[in-house]
C-alpha positions as CSV (number, residue, x, y, z in Angstrom):
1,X,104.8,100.6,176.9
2,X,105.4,97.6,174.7
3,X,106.6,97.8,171.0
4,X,105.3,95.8,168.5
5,X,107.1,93.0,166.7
6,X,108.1,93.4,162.7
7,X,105.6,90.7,162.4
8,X,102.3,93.0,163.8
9,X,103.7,95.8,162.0
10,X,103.7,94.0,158.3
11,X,99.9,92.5,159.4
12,X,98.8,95.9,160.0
13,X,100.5,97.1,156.5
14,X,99.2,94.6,154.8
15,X,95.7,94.7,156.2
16,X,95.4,98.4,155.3
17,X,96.9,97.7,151.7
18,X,93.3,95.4,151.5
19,X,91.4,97.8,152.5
20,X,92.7,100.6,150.5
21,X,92.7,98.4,147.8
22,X,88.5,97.2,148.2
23,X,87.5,100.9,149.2
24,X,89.3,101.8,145.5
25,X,87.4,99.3,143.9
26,X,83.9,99.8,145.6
27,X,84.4,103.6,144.0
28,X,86.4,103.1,141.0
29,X,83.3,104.9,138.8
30,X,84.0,108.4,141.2
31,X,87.8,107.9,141.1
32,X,87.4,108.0,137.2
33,X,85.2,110.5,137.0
34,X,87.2,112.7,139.5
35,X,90.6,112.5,137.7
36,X,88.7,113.3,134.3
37,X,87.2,116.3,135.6
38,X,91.0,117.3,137.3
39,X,93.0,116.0,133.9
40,X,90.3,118.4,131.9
41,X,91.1,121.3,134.5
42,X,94.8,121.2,133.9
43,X,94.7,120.9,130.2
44,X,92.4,123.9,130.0
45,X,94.5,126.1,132.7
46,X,97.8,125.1,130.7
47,X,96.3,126.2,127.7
48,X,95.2,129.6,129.3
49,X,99.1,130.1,131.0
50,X,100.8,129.4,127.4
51,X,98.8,131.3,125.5
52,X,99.1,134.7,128.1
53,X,102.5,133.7,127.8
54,X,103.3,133.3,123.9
55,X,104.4,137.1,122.8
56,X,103.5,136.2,119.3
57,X,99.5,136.0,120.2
């Protein structure tokens, strides 16, 4: 079995760093969307814990 030299390694990082990066931009629109829709969740499920939890409701 032969190892790979540091060089191959940081090709192969960097390679999937472009790729990652273009598949991110091809669906920016859903990413958005997505961490709306989660950022929404949590805001409304905080709200819901605090409030069971205030003793003054």
């Amino acid at each position: 079995m032969v190892c790979p030299n540091p060089v191959a390694i940081g090709a192969t990082v960097v390679a999937g760093a472009v790729y990652v990066g273009a598949k991110v931009v091809e669906h920016w629109d859903d990413i958005e969307a997505g961490a709306k829709k989660v950022g929404k969740a949590i805001g409304e499920g905080a709200g819901k814990v605090f409030s069971a939890l205030n003793p003054f409701d």
